[in-house]
C-alpha positions as CSV (number, residue, x, y, z in Angstrom):
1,X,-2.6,-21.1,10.6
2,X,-4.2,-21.5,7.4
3,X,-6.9,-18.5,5.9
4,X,-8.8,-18.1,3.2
5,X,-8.3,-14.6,2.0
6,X,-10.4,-12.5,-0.4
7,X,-8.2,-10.5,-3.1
8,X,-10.7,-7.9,-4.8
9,X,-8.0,-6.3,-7.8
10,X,-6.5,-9.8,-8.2
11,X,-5.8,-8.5,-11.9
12,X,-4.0,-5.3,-11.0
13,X,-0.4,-5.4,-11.2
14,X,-0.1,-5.6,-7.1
15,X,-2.9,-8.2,-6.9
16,X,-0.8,-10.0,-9.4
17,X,2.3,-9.9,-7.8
18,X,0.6,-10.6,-4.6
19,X,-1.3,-14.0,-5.8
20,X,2.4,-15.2,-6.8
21,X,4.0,-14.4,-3.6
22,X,0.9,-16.3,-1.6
23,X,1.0,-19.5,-3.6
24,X,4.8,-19.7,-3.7
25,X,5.5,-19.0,0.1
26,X,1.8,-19.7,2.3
27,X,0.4,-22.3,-0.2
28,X,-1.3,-23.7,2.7
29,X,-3.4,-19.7,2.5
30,X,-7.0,-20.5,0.3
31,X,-7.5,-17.4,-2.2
32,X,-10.5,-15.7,-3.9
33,X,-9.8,-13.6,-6.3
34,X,-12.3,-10.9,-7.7
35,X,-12.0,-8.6,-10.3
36,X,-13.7,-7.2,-13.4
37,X,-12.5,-10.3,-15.5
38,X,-11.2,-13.2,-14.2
39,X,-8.0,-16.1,-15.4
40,X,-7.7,-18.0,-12.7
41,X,-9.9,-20.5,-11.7
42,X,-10.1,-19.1,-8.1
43,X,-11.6,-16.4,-9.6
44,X,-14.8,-14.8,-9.3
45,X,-15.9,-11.9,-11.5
46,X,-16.5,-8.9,-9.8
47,X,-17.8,-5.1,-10.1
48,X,-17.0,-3.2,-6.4
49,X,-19.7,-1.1,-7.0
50,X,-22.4,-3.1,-7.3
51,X,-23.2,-3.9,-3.2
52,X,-25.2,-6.7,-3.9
53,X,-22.8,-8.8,-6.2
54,X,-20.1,-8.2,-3.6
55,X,-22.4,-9.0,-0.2
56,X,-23.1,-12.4,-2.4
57,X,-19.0,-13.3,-3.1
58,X,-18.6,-12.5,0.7
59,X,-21.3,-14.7,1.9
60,X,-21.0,-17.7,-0.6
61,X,-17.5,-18.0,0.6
62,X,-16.1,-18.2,4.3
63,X,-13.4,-15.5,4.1
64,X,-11.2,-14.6,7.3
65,X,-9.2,-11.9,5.6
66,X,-9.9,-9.4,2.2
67,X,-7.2,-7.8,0.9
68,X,-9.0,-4.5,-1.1
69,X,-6.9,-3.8,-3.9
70,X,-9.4,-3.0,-6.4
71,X,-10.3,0.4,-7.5
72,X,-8.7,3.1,-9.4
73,X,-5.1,4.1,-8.9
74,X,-4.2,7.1,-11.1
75,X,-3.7,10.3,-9.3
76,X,-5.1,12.4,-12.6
77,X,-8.6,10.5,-12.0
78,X,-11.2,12.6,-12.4
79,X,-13.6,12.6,-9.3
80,X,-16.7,11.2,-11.5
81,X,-14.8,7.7,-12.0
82,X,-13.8,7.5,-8.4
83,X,-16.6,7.9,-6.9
84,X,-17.6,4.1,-7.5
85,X,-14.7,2.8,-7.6
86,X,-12.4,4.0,-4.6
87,X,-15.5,5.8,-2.6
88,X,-18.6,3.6,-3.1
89,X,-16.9,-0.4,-3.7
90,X,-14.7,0.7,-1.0
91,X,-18.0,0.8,1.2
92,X,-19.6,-1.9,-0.7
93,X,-16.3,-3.9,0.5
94,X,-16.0,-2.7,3.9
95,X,-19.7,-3.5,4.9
96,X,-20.2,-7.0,3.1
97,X,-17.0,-7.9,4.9
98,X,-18.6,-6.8,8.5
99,X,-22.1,-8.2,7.6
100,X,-20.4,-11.4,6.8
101,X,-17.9,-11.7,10.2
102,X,-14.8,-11.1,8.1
103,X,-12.2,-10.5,10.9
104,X,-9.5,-8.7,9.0
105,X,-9.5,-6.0,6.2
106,X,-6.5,-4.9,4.4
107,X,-7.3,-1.9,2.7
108,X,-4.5,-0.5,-0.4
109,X,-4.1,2.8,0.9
110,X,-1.7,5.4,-1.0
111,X,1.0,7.5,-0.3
112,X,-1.0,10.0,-2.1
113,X,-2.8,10.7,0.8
114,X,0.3,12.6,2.5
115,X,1.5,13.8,-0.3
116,X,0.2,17.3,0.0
117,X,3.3,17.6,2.6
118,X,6.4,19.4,1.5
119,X,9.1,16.9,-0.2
120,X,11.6,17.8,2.5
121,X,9.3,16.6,5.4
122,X,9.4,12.7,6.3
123,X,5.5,11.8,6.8
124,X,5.3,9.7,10.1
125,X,2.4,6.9,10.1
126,X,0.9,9.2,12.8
127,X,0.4,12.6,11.1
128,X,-2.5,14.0,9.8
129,X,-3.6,13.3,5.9
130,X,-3.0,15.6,3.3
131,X,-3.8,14.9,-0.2
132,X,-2.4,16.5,-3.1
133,X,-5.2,15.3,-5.4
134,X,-8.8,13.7,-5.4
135,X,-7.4,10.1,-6.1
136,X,-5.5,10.7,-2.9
137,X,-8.6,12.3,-1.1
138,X,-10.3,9.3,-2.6
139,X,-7.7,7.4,-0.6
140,X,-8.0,9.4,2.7
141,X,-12.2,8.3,2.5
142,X,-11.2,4.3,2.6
143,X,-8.9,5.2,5.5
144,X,-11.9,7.2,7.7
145,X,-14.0,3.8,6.4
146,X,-11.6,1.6,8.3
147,X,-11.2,3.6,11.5
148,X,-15.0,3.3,11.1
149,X,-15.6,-0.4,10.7
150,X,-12.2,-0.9,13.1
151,X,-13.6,1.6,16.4
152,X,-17.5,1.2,15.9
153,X,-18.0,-2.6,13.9
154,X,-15.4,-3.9,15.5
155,X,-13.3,-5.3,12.7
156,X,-9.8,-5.1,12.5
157,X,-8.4,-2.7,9.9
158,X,-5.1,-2.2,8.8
159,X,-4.1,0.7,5.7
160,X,-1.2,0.4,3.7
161,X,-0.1,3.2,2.2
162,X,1.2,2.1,-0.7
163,X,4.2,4.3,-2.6
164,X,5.8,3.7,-5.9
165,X,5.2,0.1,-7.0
166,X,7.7,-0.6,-9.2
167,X,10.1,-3.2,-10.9
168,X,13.3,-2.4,-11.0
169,X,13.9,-3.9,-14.5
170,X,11.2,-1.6,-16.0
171,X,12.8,1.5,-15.0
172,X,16.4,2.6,-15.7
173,X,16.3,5.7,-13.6
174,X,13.7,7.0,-11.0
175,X,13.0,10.2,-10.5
176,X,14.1,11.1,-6.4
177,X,10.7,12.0,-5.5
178,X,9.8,7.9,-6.7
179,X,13.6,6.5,-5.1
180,X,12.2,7.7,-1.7
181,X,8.5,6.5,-1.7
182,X,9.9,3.4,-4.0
183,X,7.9,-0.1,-2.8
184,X,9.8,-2.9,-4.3
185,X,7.4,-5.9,-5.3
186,X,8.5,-8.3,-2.7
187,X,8.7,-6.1,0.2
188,X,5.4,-4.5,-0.2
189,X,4.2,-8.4,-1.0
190,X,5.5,-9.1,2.3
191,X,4.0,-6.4,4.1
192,X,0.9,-7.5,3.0
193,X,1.0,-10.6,4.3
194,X,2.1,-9.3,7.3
195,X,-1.0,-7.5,7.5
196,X,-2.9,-10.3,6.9
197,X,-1.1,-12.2,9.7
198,X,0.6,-10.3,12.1
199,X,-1.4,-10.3,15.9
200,X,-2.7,-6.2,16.9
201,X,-2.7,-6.2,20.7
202,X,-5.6,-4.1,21.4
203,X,-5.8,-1.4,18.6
204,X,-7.6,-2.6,15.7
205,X,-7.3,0.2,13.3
206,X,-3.1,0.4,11.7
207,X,-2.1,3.1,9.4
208,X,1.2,1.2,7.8
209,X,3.8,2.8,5.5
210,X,4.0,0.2,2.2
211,X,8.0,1.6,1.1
212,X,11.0,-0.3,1.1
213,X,14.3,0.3,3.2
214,X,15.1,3.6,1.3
215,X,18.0,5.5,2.3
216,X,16.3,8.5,2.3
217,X,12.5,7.9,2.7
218,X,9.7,10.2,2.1
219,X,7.4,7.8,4.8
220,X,8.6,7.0,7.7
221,X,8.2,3.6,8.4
222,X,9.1,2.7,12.4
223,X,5.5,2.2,13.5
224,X,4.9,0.2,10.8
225,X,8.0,-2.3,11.1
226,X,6.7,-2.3,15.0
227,X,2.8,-3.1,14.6
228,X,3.2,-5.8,12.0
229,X,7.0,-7.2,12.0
230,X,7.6,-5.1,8.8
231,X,11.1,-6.0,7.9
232,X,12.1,-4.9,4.1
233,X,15.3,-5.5,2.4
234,X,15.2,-3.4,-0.8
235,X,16.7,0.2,-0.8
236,X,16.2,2.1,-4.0
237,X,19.4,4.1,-3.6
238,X,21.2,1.2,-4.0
239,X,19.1,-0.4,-7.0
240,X,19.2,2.5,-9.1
241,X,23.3,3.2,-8.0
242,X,22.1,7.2,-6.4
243,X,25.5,8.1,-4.8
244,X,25.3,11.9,-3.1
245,X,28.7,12.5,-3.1
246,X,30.1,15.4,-0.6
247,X,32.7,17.8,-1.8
248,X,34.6,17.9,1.7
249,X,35.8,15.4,4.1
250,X,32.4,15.7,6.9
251,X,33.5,15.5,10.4
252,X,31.2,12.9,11.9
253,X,29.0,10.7,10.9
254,X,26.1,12.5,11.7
255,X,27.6,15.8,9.7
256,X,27.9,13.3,6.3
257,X,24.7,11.7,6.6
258,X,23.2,15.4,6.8
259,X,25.0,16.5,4.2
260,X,23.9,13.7,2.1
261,X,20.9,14.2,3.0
262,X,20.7,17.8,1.8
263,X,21.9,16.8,-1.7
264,X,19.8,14.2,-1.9
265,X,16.7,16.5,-1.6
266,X,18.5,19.2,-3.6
267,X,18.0,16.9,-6.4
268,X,14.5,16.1,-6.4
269,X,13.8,18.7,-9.2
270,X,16.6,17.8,-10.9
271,X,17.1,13.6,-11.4
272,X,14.2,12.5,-14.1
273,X,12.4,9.3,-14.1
274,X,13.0,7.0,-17.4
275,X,11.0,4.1,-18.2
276,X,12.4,1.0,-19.9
Protein backbone atom coordinates (compact mmCIF):
# COMPACT_ATOMS: atom_id res chain seq x y z
CA UNK A 1 0.00 0.00 0.00
CA UNK A 2 1.20 3.14 -1.17
CA UNK A 3 2.31 6.23 1.64
CA UNK A 4 3.32 9.38 1.44
CA UNK A 5 6.14 9.67 3.94
CA UNK A 6 7.78 12.87 5.40
CA UNK A 7 11.78 12.72 5.52
CA UNK A 8 12.87 15.71 7.80
CA UNK A 9 17.15 15.37 7.28
CA UNK A 10 16.53 14.41 3.62
CA UNK A 11 20.14 16.05 3.15
CA UNK A 12 21.99 14.06 5.75
CA UNK A 13 23.94 11.30 4.57
CA UNK A 14 21.20 8.62 5.91
CA UNK A 15 18.37 10.72 4.47
CA UNK A 16 20.29 10.54 1.42
CA UNK A 17 20.81 7.07 1.22
CA UNK A 18 17.38 6.46 2.33
CA UNK A 19 15.63 8.70 -0.55
CA UNK A 20 17.65 6.41 -3.12
CA UNK A 21 16.60 3.18 -1.59
CA UNK A 22 12.74 4.45 -1.57
CA UNK A 23 12.61 5.50 -5.18
CA UNK A 24 14.62 2.55 -6.51
CA UNK A 25 12.62 -0.30 -4.59
CA UNK A 26 8.81 1.31 -3.24
CA UNK A 27 8.57 4.02 -6.16
CA UNK A 28 5.03 3.59 -5.73
CA UNK A 29 5.92 5.40 -1.71
CA UNK A 30 5.18 9.67 -2.24
CA UNK A 31 8.13 11.49 -0.42
CA UNK A 32 8.63 14.96 1.26
CA UNK A 33 11.72 15.87 1.95
CA UNK A 34 12.64 18.74 4.55
CA UNK A 35 15.69 20.07 5.46
CA UNK A 36 17.69 23.27 5.91
CA UNK A 37 18.28 23.59 2.04
CA UNK A 38 16.63 21.72 -0.34
CA UNK A 39 17.77 19.84 -4.28
CA UNK A 40 15.09 17.92 -5.01
CA UNK A 41 12.10 19.11 -6.14
CA UNK A 42 10.11 17.10 -3.42
CA UNK A 43 11.76 19.25 -1.25
CA UNK A 44 10.55 21.65 1.22
CA UNK A 45 12.92 23.92 3.17
CA UNK A 46 12.87 23.40 6.59
CA UNK A 47 14.24 24.58 10.19
CA UNK A 48 12.98 21.82 13.03
CA UNK A 49 12.97 24.31 15.46
CA UNK A 50 10.84 26.64 14.35
CA UNK A 51 7.15 24.86 15.50
CA UNK A 52 5.25 26.86 13.32
CA UNK A 53 7.07 26.27 9.95
CA UNK A 54 6.98 22.58 10.62
CA UNK A 55 2.97 22.40 11.93
CA UNK A 56 2.55 24.25 8.31
CA UNK A 57 4.75 21.38 6.12
CA UNK A 58 2.71 18.78 8.20
CA UNK A 59 -0.68 20.22 7.49
CA UNK A 60 -0.15 21.40 3.74
CA UNK A 61 0.64 17.90 3.07
CA UNK A 62 -1.28 14.54 3.85
CA UNK A 63 1.55 12.56 5.40
CA UNK A 64 0.89 8.86 6.84
CA UNK A 65 4.45 8.31 7.95
CA UNK A 66 7.63 10.89 8.99
CA UNK A 67 10.80 9.47 9.16
CA UNK A 68 12.80 12.20 11.76
CA UNK A 69 16.30 12.17 10.66
CA UNK A 70 17.11 15.67 11.08
CA UNK A 71 19.06 17.10 13.93
CA UNK A 72 22.48 16.92 15.07
CA UNK A 73 24.53 13.76 15.14
CA UNK A 74 27.94 14.43 16.61
CA UNK A 75 28.47 12.94 19.99
CA UNK A 76 31.13 16.03 20.97
CA UNK A 77 27.96 18.49 20.45
CA UNK A 78 27.85 20.86 22.92
CA UNK A 79 24.38 20.89 24.82
CA UNK A 80 23.63 24.67 23.58
CA UNK A 81 23.33 23.42 19.76
CA UNK A 82 21.21 20.44 20.77
CA UNK A 83 18.87 21.82 22.45
CA UNK A 84 16.95 23.02 19.18
CA UNK A 85 17.92 20.71 17.24
CA UNK A 86 17.61 17.08 18.76
CA UNK A 87 15.46 18.42 22.04
CA UNK A 88 13.12 21.20 20.78
CA UNK A 89 12.52 20.10 16.52
CA UNK A 90 12.28 16.74 18.01
CA UNK A 91 9.09 18.04 19.85
CA UNK A 92 8.25 20.45 17.13
CA UNK A 93 8.15 17.07 15.00
CA UNK A 94 6.49 14.86 17.27
CA UNK A 95 3.54 17.24 18.01
CA UNK A 96 2.80 18.61 14.34
CA UNK A 97 2.85 15.00 13.41
CA UNK A 98 -0.02 14.12 16.19
CA UNK A 99 -1.96 17.44 15.60
CA UNK A 100 -2.03 16.55 12.08
CA UNK A 101 -3.18 12.55 12.41
CA UNK A 102 0.17 11.31 11.24
CA UNK A 103 -0.16 7.54 12.17
CA UNK A 104 3.47 6.58 12.13
CA UNK A 105 6.73 8.25 13.50
CA UNK A 106 10.08 6.87 12.84
CA UNK A 107 12.32 8.58 15.06
CA UNK A 108 16.60 8.23 14.23
CA UNK A 109 17.56 7.14 17.59
CA UNK A 110 21.40 6.37 18.39
CA UNK A 111 23.31 3.76 19.76
CA UNK A 112 24.74 6.45 21.80
CA UNK A 113 22.11 6.21 24.03
CA UNK A 114 23.45 2.72 25.53
CA UNK A 115 26.64 3.44 25.17
CA UNK A 116 27.41 4.32 28.63
CA UNK A 117 27.40 0.26 29.07
CA UNK A 118 30.68 -1.56 29.29
CA UNK A 119 32.09 -2.71 25.76
CA UNK A 120 31.92 -6.27 26.89
CA UNK A 121 28.04 -6.23 27.58
CA UNK A 122 25.60 -6.82 24.50
CA UNK A 123 22.78 -4.00 25.05
CA UNK A 124 19.38 -5.80 24.54
CA UNK A 125 16.45 -3.55 22.93
CA UNK A 126 14.92 -3.94 26.45
CA UNK A 127 17.52 -2.47 28.87
CA UNK A 128 17.60 0.61 30.39
CA UNK A 129 19.36 3.84 28.60
CA UNK A 130 22.68 4.91 29.38
CA UNK A 131 24.32 7.68 27.67
CA UNK A 132 27.84 8.25 27.48
CA UNK A 133 27.41 11.91 26.38
CA UNK A 134 24.74 14.71 25.95
CA UNK A 135 24.26 13.95 22.15
CA UNK A 136 23.30 10.59 23.39
CA UNK A 137 21.16 12.00 26.34
CA UNK A 138 19.85 14.27 23.61
CA UNK A 139 18.88 10.97 22.02
CA UNK A 140 17.41 9.25 25.14
CA UNK A 141 14.84 12.74 25.32
CA UNK A 142 13.31 11.79 21.51
CA UNK A 143 12.98 8.23 22.80
CA UNK A 144 10.82 9.40 26.25
CA UNK A 145 8.96 11.77 23.35
CA UNK A 146 7.91 8.71 21.52
CA UNK A 147 6.83 6.52 24.41
CA UNK A 148 4.90 9.76 25.12
CA UNK A 149 3.08 10.43 21.83
CA UNK A 150 2.92 6.28 21.39
CA UNK A 151 1.15 5.48 25.21
CA UNK A 152 -0.74 8.91 25.80
CA UNK A 153 -1.44 10.44 21.85
CA UNK A 154 -1.87 7.41 20.56
CA UNK A 155 0.56 7.42 17.68
CA UNK A 156 2.58 4.66 16.76
CA UNK A 157 6.32 5.20 17.46
CA UNK A 158 9.08 3.19 16.53
CA UNK A 159 13.13 4.23 17.59
CA UNK A 160 15.95 3.12 15.72
CA UNK A 161 18.94 3.12 17.24
CA UNK A 162 21.13 3.82 14.80
CA UNK A 163 25.07 2.52 15.18
CA UNK A 164 27.89 3.23 12.85
CA UNK A 165 26.65 4.39 9.48
CA UNK A 166 29.13 3.65 7.32
CA UNK A 167 30.36 2.75 3.65
CA UNK A 168 32.52 0.18 3.41
CA UNK A 169 34.53 1.82 0.52
CA UNK A 170 35.26 4.90 2.77
CA UNK A 171 36.96 3.05 5.39
CA UNK A 172 39.82 0.62 5.03
CA UNK A 173 39.81 -0.58 8.67
CA UNK A 174 37.22 -0.02 11.51
CA UNK A 175 38.10 0.31 14.73
CA UNK A 176 36.19 -3.04 16.84
CA UNK A 177 34.24 -0.87 18.89
CA UNK A 178 32.65 0.57 15.09
CA UNK A 179 32.83 -3.50 13.41
CA UNK A 180 30.29 -4.37 16.26
CA UNK A 181 27.73 -1.44 16.19
CA UNK A 182 28.58 -1.17 12.25
CA UNK A 183 25.04 -0.30 10.17
CA UNK A 184 25.77 -0.97 6.54
CA UNK A 185 23.74 1.49 4.22
CA UNK A 186 21.38 -0.92 2.88
CA UNK A 187 20.45 -2.79 5.90
CA UNK A 188 19.82 0.09 7.98
CA UNK A 189 17.78 1.53 4.65
CA UNK A 190 15.85 -1.47 5.01
CA UNK A 191 15.11 -1.33 8.49
CA UNK A 192 13.73 1.83 7.91
CA UNK A 193 11.35 0.95 5.67
CA UNK A 194 10.48 -1.74 7.71
CA UNK A 195 9.62 0.62 10.25
CA UNK A 196 7.64 2.47 8.05
CA UNK A 197 5.73 -0.63 6.97
CA UNK A 198 5.83 -3.44 9.11
CA UNK A 199 2.18 -4.10 11.20
CA UNK A 200 2.75 -3.59 15.57
CA UNK A 201 0.06 -5.84 16.98
CA UNK A 202 -0.91 -3.95 19.92
CA UNK A 203 2.25 -2.14 21.25
CA UNK A 204 2.74 1.04 19.61
CA UNK A 205 5.94 2.24 21.02
CA UNK A 206 9.41 -0.14 19.39
CA UNK A 207 12.80 0.43 20.61
CA UNK A 208 14.72 -1.30 17.31
CA UNK A 209 18.51 -1.98 17.07
CA UNK A 210 19.67 -0.15 13.50
CA UNK A 211 23.14 -2.69 13.13
CA UNK A 212 23.88 -5.15 10.61
CA UNK A 213 24.33 -9.03 11.05
CA UNK A 214 27.73 -8.48 12.94
CA UNK A 215 29.52 -11.43 14.16
CA UNK A 216 30.02 -9.97 17.28
CA UNK A 217 27.46 -7.24 17.99
CA UNK A 218 27.49 -4.57 20.58
CA UNK A 219 23.28 -4.37 20.21
CA UNK A 220 21.51 -7.08 20.31
CA UNK A 221 19.10 -7.20 17.74
CA UNK A 222 16.44 -10.34 18.23
CA UNK A 223 13.50 -8.13 19.24
CA UNK A 224 14.09 -5.97 16.62
CA UNK A 225 14.28 -8.73 13.66
CA UNK A 226 10.90 -9.96 15.58
CA UNK A 227 8.66 -6.63 15.78
CA UNK A 228 9.48 -5.39 12.30
CA UNK A 229 10.76 -8.46 10.06
CA UNK A 230 14.32 -7.02 10.47
CA UNK A 231 16.43 -9.33 8.25
CA UNK A 232 20.16 -7.85 7.49
CA UNK A 233 22.66 -9.36 5.34
CA UNK A 234 25.85 -7.43 5.97
CA UNK A 235 28.40 -8.61 8.69
CA UNK A 236 31.29 -6.24 9.26
CA UNK A 237 33.72 -9.03 10.27
CA UNK A 238 33.52 -10.27 7.03
CA UNK A 239 33.69 -6.76 5.07
CA UNK A 240 36.63 -5.63 6.84
CA UNK A 241 38.36 -9.58 6.65
CA UNK A 242 38.56 -9.51 11.10
CA UNK A 243 39.63 -13.16 11.57
CA UNK A 244 40.22 -13.98 15.59
CA UNK A 245 42.22 -16.77 15.17
CA UNK A 246 42.67 -19.35 18.31
CA UNK A 247 46.02 -20.73 19.23
CA UNK A 248 44.63 -24.30 20.15
CA UNK A 249 42.33 -26.73 18.57
CA UNK A 250 38.76 -25.64 20.83
CA UNK A 251 36.78 -28.62 21.79
CA UNK A 252 33.29 -27.74 20.71
CA UNK A 253 31.76 -25.32 19.02
CA UNK A 254 30.58 -23.48 21.72
CA UNK A 255 34.31 -23.41 23.40
CA UNK A 256 35.66 -21.66 19.83
CA UNK A 257 33.03 -19.28 19.44
CA UNK A 258 33.81 -18.22 23.15
CA UNK A 259 37.09 -18.11 22.60
CA UNK A 260 36.76 -15.98 19.65
CA UNK A 261 34.72 -14.11 21.27
CA UNK A 262 37.13 -13.19 24.02
CA UNK A 263 39.79 -12.10 21.47
CA UNK A 264 37.59 -10.30 19.65
CA UNK A 265 36.83 -7.94 22.72
CA UNK A 266 40.54 -8.19 23.75
CA UNK A 267 41.06 -6.18 20.74
CA UNK A 268 38.87 -3.33 21.11
CA UNK A 269 41.69 -1.10 22.43
CA UNK A 270 43.93 -2.34 20.16
CA UNK A 271 42.48 -2.46 16.18
CA UNK A 272 42.37 1.46 15.04
CA UNK A 273 39.88 2.86 12.66
CA UNK A 274 41.41 4.38 9.26
CA UNK A 275 39.49 6.41 6.90
CA UNK A 276 39.94 6.24 3.20
Amino acid sequence: MSKTILITGSNGRIGSALVKYVDAFFPDHKLILADLSVDDKRGIKLDISDLAATRSVFQENDVDVVVHLAGLASPDTPFEHLLPANIIGAYNVFQSAHESGVRRIVYASSAQTIEGYPLDIQVKEGMPTRPKNLYGVSKVFGEALGAYYAYQKNTQVVAVRIGAFEYQQEWNKMSSRDLSAWSEPQDLCSLLINSIQAELSDEPFVIAHGISNNRFKRLDITETKRALGYDPKADAFDAWNMNFAVESEPSSLAEESQTNELLFWKSLSTYSAIKM
